[in-house]
C-alpha positions in Angstrom: 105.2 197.8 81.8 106.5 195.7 79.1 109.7 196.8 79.4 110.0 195.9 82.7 108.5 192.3 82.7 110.9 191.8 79.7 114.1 192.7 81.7 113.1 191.6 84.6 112.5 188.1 82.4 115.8 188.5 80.9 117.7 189.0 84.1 116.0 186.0 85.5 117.4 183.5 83.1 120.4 185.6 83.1 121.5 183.7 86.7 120.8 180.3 84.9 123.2 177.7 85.5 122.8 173.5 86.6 122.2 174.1 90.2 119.4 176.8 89.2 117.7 174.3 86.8 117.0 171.7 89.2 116.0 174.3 91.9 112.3 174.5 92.6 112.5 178.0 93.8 114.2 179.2 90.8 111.5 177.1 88.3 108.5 178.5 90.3 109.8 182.0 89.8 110.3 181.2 85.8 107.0 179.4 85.8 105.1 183.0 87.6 106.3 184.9 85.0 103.7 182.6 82.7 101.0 184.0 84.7 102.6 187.9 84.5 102.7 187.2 80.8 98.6 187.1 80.1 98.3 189.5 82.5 100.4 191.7 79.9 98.7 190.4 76.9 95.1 190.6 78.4 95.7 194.3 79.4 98.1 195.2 75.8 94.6 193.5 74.1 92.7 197.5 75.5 95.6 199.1 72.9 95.3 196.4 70.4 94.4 199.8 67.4 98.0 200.8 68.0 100.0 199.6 65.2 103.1 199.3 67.6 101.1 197.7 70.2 99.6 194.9 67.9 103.4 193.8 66.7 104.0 193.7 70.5 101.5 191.5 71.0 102.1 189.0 68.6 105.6 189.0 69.6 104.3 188.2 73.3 101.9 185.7 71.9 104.6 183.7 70.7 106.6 183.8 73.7 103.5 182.6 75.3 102.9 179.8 73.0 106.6 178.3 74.8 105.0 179.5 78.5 101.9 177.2 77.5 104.2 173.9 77.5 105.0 174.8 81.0 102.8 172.8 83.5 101.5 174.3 86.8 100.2 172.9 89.3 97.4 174.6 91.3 96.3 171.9 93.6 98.8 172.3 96.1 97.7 172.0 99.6 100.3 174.5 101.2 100.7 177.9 100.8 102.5 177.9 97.4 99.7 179.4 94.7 101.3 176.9 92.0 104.1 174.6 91.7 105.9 173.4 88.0 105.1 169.7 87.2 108.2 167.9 86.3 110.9 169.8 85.4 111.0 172.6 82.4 112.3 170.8 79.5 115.5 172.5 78.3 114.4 173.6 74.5 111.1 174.9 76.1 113.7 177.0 78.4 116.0 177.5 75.1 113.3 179.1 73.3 111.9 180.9 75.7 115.7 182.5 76.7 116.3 183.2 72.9 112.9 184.9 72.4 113.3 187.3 75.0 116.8 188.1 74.4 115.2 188.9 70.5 112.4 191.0 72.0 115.1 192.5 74.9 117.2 193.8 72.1 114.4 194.7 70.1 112.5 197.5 72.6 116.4 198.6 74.2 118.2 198.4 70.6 
């Protein structure tokens, strides 16, 4: 499951360019992936004995720590569940992209 939300992370920011980073569709989709991430963390936290599974954890935990400066907004009227506030600044997106390229080549490597 991890595996997955980490590829599927990596592949994400792996179509980056300018036009994608002023494109709300393409932010909303990078923002979701803030709500996958507890999700994963939540439901790791049942395995937390696992020595490999704790290490995993607090490598998620600090790739959510650079999810948490991303702003959602909830209060929109429409049918979007959430849309970014403002515009995801580019060394939150940095960080982000160089942590799960780390953890990527970690788990495949």
């Amino acid at each position: 499951l991890t595996g997955c939300f980490v590829e599927g992370l990596h592949l994400t920011m792996g179509i980056e360019n300018e036009k994608n980073r002023t494109d709300d569709k393409y932010l909303n989709l990078l923002a979701q992936q803030k709500l996958y991430l507890q999700n994963l963390v939540e439901l790791l936290a049942f395995y937390c004995n696992a020595k490999d599974v704790n290490s995993l954890i607090a490598k998620l935990n600090s790739l959510n720590g650079e999810f948490e400066k991303i702003q959602l907004n909830f209060n929109d009227p429409g049918t979007k569940p959430f849309v970014v506030k403002g515009i995801i600044p580019d060394e939150v997106y940095k960080s982000i992209e160089a942590k799960i390229i780390a953890l990527r080549n970690e788990i495949v490597g």
